[in-house]
C-alpha positions in Angstrom: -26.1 -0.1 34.5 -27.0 -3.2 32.0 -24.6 -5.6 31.4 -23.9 -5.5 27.6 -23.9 -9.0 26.0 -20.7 -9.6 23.5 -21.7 -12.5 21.5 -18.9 -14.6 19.8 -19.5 -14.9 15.7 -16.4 -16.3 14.7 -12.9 -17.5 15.9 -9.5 -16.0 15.0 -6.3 -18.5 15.1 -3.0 -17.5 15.4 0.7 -18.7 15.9 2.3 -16.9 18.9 5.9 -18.4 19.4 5.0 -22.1 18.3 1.9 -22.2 19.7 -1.8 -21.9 18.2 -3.9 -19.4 19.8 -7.5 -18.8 19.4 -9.4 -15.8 19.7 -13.5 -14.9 20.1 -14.3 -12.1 17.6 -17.7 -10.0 18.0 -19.2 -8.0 15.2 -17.8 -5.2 16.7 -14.7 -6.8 16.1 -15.0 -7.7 12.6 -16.7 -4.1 11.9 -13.1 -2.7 13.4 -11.0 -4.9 10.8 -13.5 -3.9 7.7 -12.5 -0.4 8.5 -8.8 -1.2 9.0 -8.9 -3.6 5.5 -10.7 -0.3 3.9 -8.4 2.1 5.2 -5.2 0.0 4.1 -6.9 -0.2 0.8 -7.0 3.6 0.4 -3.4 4.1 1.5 -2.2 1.3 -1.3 -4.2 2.8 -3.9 -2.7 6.5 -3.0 0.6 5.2 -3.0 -0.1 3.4 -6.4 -1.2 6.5 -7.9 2.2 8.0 -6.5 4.2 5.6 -7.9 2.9 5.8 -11.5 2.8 9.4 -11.3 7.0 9.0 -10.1 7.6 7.0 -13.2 5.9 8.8 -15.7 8.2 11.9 -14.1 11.0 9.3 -14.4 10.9 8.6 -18.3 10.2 12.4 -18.9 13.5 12.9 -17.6 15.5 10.2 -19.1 13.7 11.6 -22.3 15.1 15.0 -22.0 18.3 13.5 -20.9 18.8 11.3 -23.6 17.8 14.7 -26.1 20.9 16.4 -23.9 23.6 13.8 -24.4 22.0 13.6 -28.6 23.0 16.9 -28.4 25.9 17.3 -26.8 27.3 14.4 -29.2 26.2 15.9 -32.2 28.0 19.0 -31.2 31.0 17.5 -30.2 30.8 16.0 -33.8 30.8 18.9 -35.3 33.9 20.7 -33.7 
């Protein structure tokens, strides 16, 4: 069995409770985080798509309710 080299290509630093901690990354690492970052980035642009698509279905249905309660009033009006 070969002994597989990992081979340090940058440093992460953290805070953990006061205290600075630093942390070796490999490529492997970084390749793990690009997939994460790229992932995340799909799931905020779904959930923008979602959102717009919510509002747009909002204001269509303040529109119809505003043509209701123009309705109702001009009825009332009338009577």
């Amino acid at each position: 069995m070969e002994n597989e080299k990992c081979e340090c290509i940058g440093v992460a630093t953290f805070n953990i409770d006061g205290e600075t901690k630093q942390f070796g990354l490999t490529q492997e690492d970084f390749d793990l985080l690009k997939e994460r970052e790229m992932k995340l980035q799909e799931r905020i642009d779904k959930t923008s798509k979602h959102l717009e698509q919510v509002a747009e279905e909002k204001a269509n249905l303040e529109n119809k309710l505003a043509v209701i309660r123009q309705s109702v009033a001009s009825s009332q009006v009338k009577v």
